[in-house]
Structure formats: structure tokens, C-alpha cells
KOLDO-576523 format. One record per residue (C-alpha): residue number from 0; chain; x, y, z. Coordinates in steps of 0.5 Angstrom, whole numbers, plus 500, padded with zeros to 3 digits. Example, Ala and Ser with C-alpha at 12.3 -4.5 7.8 and 13.67 -1.06 7.14 Angstrom:
2
TORTOR   k c   u   v   w
TORTOR   0 A 525 491 516
TORTOR   1 A 527 498 514
END
This chain:
411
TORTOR   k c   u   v   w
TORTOR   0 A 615 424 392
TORTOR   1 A 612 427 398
TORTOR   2 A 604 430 397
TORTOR   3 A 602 435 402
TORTOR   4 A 596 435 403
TORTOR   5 A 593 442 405
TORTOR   6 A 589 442 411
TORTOR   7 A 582 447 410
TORTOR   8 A 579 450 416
TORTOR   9 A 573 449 419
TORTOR  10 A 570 456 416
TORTOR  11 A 572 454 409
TORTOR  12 A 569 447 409
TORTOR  13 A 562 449 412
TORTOR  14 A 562 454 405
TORTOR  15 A 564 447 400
TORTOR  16 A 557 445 403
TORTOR  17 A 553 451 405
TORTOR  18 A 548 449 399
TORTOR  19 A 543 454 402
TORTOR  20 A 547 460 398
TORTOR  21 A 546 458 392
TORTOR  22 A 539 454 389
TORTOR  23 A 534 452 384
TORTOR  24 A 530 458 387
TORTOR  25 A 534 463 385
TORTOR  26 A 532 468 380
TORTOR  27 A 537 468 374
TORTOR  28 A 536 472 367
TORTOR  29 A 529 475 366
TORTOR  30 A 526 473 372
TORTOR  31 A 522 480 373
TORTOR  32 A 519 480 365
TORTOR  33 A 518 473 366
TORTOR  34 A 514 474 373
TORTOR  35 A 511 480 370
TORTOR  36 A 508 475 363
TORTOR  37 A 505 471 368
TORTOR  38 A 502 475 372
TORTOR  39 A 499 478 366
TORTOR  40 A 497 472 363
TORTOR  41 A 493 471 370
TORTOR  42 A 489 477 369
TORTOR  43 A 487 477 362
TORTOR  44 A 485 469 364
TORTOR  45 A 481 471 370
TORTOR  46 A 478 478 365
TORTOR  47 A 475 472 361
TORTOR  48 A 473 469 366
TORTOR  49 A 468 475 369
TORTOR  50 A 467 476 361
TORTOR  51 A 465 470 359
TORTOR  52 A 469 470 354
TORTOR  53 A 473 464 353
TORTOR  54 A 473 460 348
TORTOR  55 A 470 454 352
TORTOR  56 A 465 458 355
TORTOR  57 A 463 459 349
TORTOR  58 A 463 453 347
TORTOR  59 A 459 451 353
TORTOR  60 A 454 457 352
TORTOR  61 A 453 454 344
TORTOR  62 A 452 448 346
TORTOR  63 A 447 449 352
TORTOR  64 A 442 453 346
TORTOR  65 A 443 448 341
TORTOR  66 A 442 442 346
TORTOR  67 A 435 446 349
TORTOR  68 A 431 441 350
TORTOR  69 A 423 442 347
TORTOR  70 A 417 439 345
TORTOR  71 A 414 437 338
TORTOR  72 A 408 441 337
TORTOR  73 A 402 441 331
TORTOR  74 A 398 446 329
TORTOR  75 A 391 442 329
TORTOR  76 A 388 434 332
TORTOR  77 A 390 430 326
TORTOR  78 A 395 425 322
TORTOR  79 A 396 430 317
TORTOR  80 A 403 435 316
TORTOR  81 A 402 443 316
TORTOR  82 A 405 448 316
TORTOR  83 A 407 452 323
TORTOR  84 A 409 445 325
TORTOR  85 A 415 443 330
TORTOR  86 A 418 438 326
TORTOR  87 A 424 432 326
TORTOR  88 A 426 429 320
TORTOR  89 A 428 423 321
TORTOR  90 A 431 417 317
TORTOR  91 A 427 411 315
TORTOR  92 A 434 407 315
TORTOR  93 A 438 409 321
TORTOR  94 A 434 413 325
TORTOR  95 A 439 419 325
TORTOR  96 A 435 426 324
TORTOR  97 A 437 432 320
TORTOR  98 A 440 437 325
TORTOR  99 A 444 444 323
TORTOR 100 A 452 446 326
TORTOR 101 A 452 452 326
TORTOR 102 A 459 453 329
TORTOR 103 A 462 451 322
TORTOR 104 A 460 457 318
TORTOR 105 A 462 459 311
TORTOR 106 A 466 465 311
TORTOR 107 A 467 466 304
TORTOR 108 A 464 472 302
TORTOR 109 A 457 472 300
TORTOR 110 A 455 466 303
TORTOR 111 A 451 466 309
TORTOR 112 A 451 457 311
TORTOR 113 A 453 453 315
TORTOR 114 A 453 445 316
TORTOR 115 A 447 440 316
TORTOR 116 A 448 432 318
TORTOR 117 A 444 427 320
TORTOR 118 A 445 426 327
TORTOR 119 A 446 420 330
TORTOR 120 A 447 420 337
TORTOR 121 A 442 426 339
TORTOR 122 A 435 424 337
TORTOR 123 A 432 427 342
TORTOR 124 A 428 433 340
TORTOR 125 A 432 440 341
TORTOR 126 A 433 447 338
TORTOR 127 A 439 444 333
TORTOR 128 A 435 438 330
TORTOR 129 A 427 441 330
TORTOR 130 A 424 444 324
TORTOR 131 A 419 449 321
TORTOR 132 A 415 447 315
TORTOR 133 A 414 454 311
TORTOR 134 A 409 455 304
TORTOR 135 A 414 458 298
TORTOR 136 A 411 464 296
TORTOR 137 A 410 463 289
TORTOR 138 A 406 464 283
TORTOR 139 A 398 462 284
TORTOR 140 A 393 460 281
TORTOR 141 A 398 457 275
TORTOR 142 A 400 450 271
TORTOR 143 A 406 451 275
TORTOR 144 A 404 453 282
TORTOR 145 A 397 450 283
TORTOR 146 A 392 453 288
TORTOR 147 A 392 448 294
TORTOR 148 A 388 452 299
TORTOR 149 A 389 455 304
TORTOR 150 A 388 449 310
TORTOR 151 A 394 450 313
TORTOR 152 A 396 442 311
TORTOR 153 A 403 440 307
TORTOR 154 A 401 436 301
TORTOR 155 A 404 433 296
TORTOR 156 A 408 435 290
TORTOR 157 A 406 442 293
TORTOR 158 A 413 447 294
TORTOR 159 A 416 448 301
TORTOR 160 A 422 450 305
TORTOR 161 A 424 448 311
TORTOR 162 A 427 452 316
TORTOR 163 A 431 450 322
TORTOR 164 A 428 452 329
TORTOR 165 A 429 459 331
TORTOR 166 A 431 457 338
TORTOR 167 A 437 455 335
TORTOR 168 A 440 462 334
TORTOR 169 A 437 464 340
TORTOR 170 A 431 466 338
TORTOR 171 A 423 465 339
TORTOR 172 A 421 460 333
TORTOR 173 A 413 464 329
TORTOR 174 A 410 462 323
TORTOR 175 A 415 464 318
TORTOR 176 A 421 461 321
TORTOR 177 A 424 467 325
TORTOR 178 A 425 474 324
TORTOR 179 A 431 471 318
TORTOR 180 A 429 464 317
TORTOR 181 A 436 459 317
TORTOR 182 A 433 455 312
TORTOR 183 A 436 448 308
TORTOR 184 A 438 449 301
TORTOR 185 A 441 445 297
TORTOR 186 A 447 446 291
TORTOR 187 A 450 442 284
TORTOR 188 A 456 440 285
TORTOR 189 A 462 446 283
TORTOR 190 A 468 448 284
TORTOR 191 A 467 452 289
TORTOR 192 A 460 448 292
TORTOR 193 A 460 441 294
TORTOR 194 A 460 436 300
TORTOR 195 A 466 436 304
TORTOR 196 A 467 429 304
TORTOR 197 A 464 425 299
TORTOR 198 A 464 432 294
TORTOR 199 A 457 430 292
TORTOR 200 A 452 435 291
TORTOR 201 A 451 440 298
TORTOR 202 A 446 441 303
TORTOR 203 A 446 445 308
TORTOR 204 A 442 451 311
TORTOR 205 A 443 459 309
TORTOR 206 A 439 465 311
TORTOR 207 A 439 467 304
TORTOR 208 A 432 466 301
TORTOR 209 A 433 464 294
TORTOR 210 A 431 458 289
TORTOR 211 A 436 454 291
TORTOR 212 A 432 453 297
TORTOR 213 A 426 451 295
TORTOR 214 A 424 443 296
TORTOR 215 A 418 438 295
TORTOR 216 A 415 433 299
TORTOR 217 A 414 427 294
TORTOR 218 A 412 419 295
TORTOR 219 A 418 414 294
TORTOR 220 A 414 410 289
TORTOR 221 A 414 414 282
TORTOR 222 A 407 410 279
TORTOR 223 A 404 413 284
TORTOR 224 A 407 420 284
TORTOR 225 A 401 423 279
TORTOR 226 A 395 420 283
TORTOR 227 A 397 423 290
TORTOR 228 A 400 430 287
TORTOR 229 A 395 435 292
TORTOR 230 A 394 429 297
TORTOR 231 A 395 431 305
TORTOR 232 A 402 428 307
TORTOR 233 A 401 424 313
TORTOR 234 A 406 424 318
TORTOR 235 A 410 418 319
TORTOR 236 A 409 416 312
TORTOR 237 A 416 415 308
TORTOR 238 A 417 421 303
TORTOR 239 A 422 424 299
TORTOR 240 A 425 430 299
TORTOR 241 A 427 434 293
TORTOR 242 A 431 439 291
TORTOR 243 A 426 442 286
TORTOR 244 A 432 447 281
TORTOR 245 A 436 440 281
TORTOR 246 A 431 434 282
TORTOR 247 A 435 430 287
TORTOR 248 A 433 428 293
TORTOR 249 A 436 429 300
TORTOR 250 A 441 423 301
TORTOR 251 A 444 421 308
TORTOR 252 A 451 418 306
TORTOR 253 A 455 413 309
TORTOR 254 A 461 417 310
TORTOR 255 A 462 420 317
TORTOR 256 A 462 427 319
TORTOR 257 A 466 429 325
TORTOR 258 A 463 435 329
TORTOR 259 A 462 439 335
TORTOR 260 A 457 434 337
TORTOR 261 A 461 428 335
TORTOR 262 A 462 423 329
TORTOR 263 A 455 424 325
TORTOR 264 A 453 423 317
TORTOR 265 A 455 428 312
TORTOR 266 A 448 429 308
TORTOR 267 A 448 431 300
TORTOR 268 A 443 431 295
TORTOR 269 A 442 425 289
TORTOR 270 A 437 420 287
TORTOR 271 A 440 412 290
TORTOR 272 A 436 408 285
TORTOR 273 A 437 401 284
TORTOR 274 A 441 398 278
TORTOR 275 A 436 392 275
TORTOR 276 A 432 393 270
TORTOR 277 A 423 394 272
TORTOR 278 A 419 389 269
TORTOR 279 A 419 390 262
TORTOR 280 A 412 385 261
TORTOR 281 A 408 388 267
TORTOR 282 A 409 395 263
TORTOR 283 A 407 393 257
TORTOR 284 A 401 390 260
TORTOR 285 A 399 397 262
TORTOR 286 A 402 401 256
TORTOR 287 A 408 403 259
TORTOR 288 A 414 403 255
TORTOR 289 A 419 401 258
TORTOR 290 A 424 407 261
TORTOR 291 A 418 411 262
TORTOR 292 A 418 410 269
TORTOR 293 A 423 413 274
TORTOR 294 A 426 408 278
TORTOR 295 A 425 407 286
TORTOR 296 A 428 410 290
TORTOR 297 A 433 406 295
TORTOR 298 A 433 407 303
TORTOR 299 A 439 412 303
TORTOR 300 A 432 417 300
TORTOR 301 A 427 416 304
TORTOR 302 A 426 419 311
TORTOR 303 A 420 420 315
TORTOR 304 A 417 428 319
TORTOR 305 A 415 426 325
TORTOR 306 A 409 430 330
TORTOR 307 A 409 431 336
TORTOR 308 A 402 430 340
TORTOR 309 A 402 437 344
TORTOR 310 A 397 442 339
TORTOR 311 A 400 449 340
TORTOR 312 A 399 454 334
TORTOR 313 A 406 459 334
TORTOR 314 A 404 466 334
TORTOR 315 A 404 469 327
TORTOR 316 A 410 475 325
TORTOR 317 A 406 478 321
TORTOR 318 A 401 480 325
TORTOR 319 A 407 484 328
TORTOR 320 A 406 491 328
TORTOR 321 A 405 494 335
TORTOR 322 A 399 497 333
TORTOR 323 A 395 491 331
TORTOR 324 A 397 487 337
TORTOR 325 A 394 492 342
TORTOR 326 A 388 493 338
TORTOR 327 A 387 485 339
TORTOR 328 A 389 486 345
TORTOR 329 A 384 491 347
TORTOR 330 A 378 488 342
TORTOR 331 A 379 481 347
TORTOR 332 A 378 485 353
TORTOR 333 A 372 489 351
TORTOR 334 A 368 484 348
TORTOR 335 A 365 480 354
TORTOR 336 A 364 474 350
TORTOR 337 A 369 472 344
TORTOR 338 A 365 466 341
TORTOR 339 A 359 470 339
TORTOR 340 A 363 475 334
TORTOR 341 A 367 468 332
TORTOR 342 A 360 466 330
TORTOR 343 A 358 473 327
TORTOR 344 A 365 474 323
TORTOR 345 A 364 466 320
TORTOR 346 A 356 467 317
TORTOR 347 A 358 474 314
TORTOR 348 A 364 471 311
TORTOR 349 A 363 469 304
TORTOR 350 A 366 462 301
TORTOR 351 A 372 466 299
TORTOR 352 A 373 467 307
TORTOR 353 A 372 474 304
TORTOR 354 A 369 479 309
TORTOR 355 A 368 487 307
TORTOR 356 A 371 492 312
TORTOR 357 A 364 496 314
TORTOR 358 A 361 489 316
TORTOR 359 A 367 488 321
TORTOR 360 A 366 494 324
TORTOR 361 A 359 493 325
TORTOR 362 A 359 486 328
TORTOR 363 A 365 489 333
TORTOR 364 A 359 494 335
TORTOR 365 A 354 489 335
TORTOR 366 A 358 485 342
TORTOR 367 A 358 492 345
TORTOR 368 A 365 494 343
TORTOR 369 A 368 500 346
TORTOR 370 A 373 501 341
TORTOR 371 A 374 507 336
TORTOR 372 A 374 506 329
TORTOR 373 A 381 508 329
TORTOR 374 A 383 502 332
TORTOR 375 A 378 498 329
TORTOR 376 A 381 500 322
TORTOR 377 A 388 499 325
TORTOR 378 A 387 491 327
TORTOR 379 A 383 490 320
TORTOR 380 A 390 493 316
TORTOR 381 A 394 487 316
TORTOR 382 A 389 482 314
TORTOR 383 A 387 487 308
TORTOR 384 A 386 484 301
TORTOR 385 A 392 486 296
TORTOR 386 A 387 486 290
TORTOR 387 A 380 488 293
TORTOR 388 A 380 495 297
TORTOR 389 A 376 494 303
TORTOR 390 A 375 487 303
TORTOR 391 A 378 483 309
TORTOR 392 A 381 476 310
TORTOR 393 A 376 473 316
TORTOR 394 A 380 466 317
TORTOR 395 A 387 471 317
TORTOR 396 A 384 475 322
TORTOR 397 A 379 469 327
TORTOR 398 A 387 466 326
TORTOR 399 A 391 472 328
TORTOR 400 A 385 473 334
TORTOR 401 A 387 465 336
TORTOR 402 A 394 467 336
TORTOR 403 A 393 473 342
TORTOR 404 A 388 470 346
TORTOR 405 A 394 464 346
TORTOR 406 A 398 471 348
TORTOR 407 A 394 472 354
TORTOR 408 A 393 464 356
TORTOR 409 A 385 465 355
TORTOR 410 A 385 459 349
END
């Protein structure tokens, strides 16, 4: 059998090897419409871009507001808590502080939360983990809700809410917590409230303002609760935190709580007591039965409030009126020296702190005061009495006036 082998010419053998014709550069199938996609693509990525906003900037921009870094303040020179104080809340075992996420909301309709944890890692005082102590306005002058005066200083057994820092939300903190205070609430345990991991009862911060967010600061020892109720709370000092609808204490559990912010620990609201009996013969001695004592809270409860040293007063929202603000200012500015109306509000004031309104216009007078009445008048309106017409609060009002002269870097 003979093969013949065919003989290719020169022309047709460089074809077999031309690979420059065809190659993996060559457009096949949609190129166009794929080409078009990324071009697109490209455009929406950069529109972002120039927009900011991308998922990681804002992720970024959250993160750069809720890690601002401040500084703990107090309202006067003493050990004592009060209220308008920036805070941390801190746990007496582990250290962690109370600190809100924001970023993790609950959408269900008519729920206006977000988390809280006990933050492990940032300790540093920032706008998440800082907070405001506020005066729950309820009945006075009650057996349910004593007077406690009006210094200003937490006490004891008296109710609270607590606020988280408006700087969180990007806004400028004052007396009252912000323009919509974030405030911790805590609910019993449900089928539609409950902790996220351990399923014990919920803590967690909301801008709604009911009872469910109203708290008590209490000593961790219960033979002494009785003798200090009214007692200033002095900053350092381990204290408990309870949920006054529900009588259970803020609790850090030892359950991990992974977030925006890293692994922290989840918080919820329960009384951690010890399992043995209290000494049935040394209550006896001092006429005790024995079960009338609550027991002792254990560590998981007790946390401290931590001051700063810096004293600085956060200005006042309701002294917000434009009107009033301006005829502060223009009071400060008309009156040469402010210390000698100070002196005059204070003797003329009664023990109440009460001062009539005709007494005021006439002291502004007598340190030559250009004001019109108007605008006397119109400084006095916030700082009237709801039950006495024509009567003045004079601390309100001495407190207001320190407020503006901080404004205007004259304290």
C-alpha cells in the first residue's frame, strides 16, 4: 500500500500557524452589552463615590461620630453625681462600659431601639459610651415620689433615665439629653421582647419616653437600702441599677455579643444573687425573720458611674427660646458688672428660691440696665411659676444666666 503524502505549500502552512488571527482577545457573544455593564457599573461606583454614599463610607462616617473622642465633665467640685453630668457607666468586675450601637435597629413597626452592650475593648471615653443622667419628672411632694430638692445631685432611691450622649447622633448633648433624648429602657421577657442570645429580659436604648425607661440607682447591700434612701450618690462608689416597672437590676452576661465595634457582651435586666441561705441567727438577734431580707447582689450587678474632672455646665434646651436667649444676651451686655445683680437676685429671693417679677425689673434697673420692659418680661417668661403668676424661679433663672455667660466665654 503506497501513502501519498500531500505536499502543502508555503502559503497554507504559515495559515496552520498564523495564531494572530484568532485569539482569547477576540470579542464573541455579547460583548458589547457586557462592555456597556461595566462601563455602568463604573459610573454608578464612582457617582457613589463623589456622593458618599457607599456602604463603607458610611460605615466609616458612623463609625468616625460614634468613636468621637470627649471628655467627662461634672457640673460642680465635689464627689457627688448630678444631673447634667457626662458620664460612663462602668462594670465594677470586667471593666466594660455601657455603650449604645445604633447601627443595629429595630424595624418592627412602632419600635424606636437599638442595642446596648457592655463594651469591652473601647473604654475610652466617645459619643457611644458617655451618658447624661436625667430627673424623671413624676409626682412631687408624694409618698411615692418624695421631694429630693432641687441641688442638682443624684440620690439614692430617687428615679432617673439615663440618656446616652447626643453626640452620638450628631447632635449637641444639653441638660435634657438632646432635642429627642436615646434613653436605656428595659422590657420583661415576651414573645416579641427579649435579649438576643441568652433570651433574658431586654435592655436596650429607645427615644420613646415611657415608664419602661425609668430606673433607680440603689446600694448593693439591702440592710442599708432603707438608711440611705435620699443619700447623694457618690461617684465611684458600686451601685445598682434597677428597672423600677420590673425590679430587676441591670446585669452584664457572660454571653458574647458580636457587633460593628467587635465581640462585646450582651446586657439584660435580672437580679444575680447568691444560692446560700443568709444567717439565720445573727437575723434573729436583730429581730429579723429570716427570708425578710432580699439577698445581695452578686458582681454580674454592680457597676460604677464614673466623673470626669473638667467642671463645665451643658447648656439648658429649655431656656431655648430665641427671644429669651437674646434678652439674656442683651442683659449681660448692658449690665457693667453681673456679680452685683447676682447678690441682689439672691437676698431678694425667699427660702423657696421664689422671687416676684416686679422685684426683678427693679433690680435690673438699679445696675443701670438699658433694657425695655418687653424684653425684661421676655427673659422672665421661661423661668415663671406654673402655680404662682408673677413669681420667678431665681435659681432657674442665676442658672440660665451662667449658661449664656459660658456661651459667650465670659464665665
Amino acid at each position: 500500500m503506497q501513502f501519498h503524502m500531500h505536499s502543502m505549500s508555503a502559503q497554507e502552512y504559515s495559515h496552520l500557524h498564523d495564531t494572530a488571527r484568532f485569539q482569547s482577545s477576540t470579542l464573541v457573544g455579547n460583548w458589547n452589552e457586557e462592555r456597556e455593564m461595566r462601563r455602568s457599573m463604573m459610573k454608578d461606583l464612582l457617582a457613589k463615590r463623589g456622593s458618599g454614599t457607599m456602604k463603607l463610607d458610611a460605615f466609616g462616617q458612623r463609625m468616625s461620630v460614634a468613636l468621637a473622642d470627649l471628655e467627662l465633665t461634672k457640673m460642680a467640685d465635689d464627689p457627688y453625681v448630678h444631673f447634667g453630668d457626662i458620664i460612663q457607666l462602668v462594670h465594677l468586675e470586667t471593666g466594660s462600659v455601657l455603650a449604645c450601637d445604633l447601627g443595629e435597629r429595630d424595624t418592627r413597626p412602632g419600635e424606636e431601639s437599638c442595642a446596648t452592650t457592655g463594651a469591652a475593648e473601647c473604654r475610652a471615653p466617645c459619643a457611644r459610651n458617655t451618658l447624661i443622667i436625667l430627673k424623671h419628672t413624676g409626682a412631687k411632694n408624694s409618698a411615692i415620689e418624695p421631694d429630693y430638692g432641687n441641688d442638682g445631685i443624684v440620690r439614692y432611691g430617687q428615679k432617673v433615665r439615663i440618656a446616652f450622649n447626643p453626640m452620638a447622633l450628631g447632635e449637641a448633648p444639653d441638660m435634657q439629653g438632646g432635642p429627642r433624648p436615646l434613653v436605656l429602657f428595659s422590657k420583661p421577657v415576651s414573645t416579641t421582647h427579649a435579649a438576643k442570645y441568652c433570651r433574658h429580659q431586654l435592655v436596650a436604648a429607645t427615644f420613646r419616653t415611657s415608664s419602661d425607661a425609668v430606673w433607680m440607682i440603689m446600694t448593693p447591700d439591702p440592710k442599708m437600702r432603707t438608711a440611705s434612701e435620699g443619700v447623694e450618690v457618690m461617684a465611684g462608689a458600686p451601685i445598682l441599677l434597677m428597672h423600677v416597672p420590673t425590679q430587676k437590676a441591670l446585669l452584664l452576661e457572660n454571653q458574647r455579643y458580636p457587633n460593628e465595634f467587635g465581640v462585646e457582651w450582651e446586657l439584660s435586666a435580672r437580679n444575680s444573687t447568691t444560692q446560700g441561705l443568709k444567717s439565720a441567727l445573727q437575723d434573729a438577734q436583730n429581730g429579723l425573720l429570716k427570708g425578710n431580707i432580699p439577698k445581695s447582689g452578686m458582681a454580674e450587678n454592680l457597676w460604677v458611674v464614673m466623673t470626669g474632672t473638667k467642671i463645665a455646665a451643658l447648656p439648658d434646651s429649655s431656656i431655648s427660646n430665641s427671644a429669651a436667649v437674646r434678652s439674656l444676651i442683651a442683659l449681660v451686655e448692658s449690665v457693667s458688672d453681673l456679680s452685683v445683680l447676682e447678690r441682689k437676685i439672691v437676698t431678694h429671693s425667699s427660702a423657696n428660691s421664689e422671687l416676684p417679677a416686679e422685684d426683678l425689673v427693679l433690680l435690673v434697673r438699679q445696675c443701670n440696665s438699658t433694657l425695655s420692659n418687653f424684653d425684661i418680661y421676655e427673659l422672665m417668661r421661661p423661668f415663671m411659676s406654673a402655680s404662682k403668676p408673677g413669681i420667678i424661679e431665681a435659681r432657674d433663672f442665676l442658672a440660665a444666666l451662667l449658661v449664656v455667660l459660658a456661651w459667650l466665654g465670659l464665665s
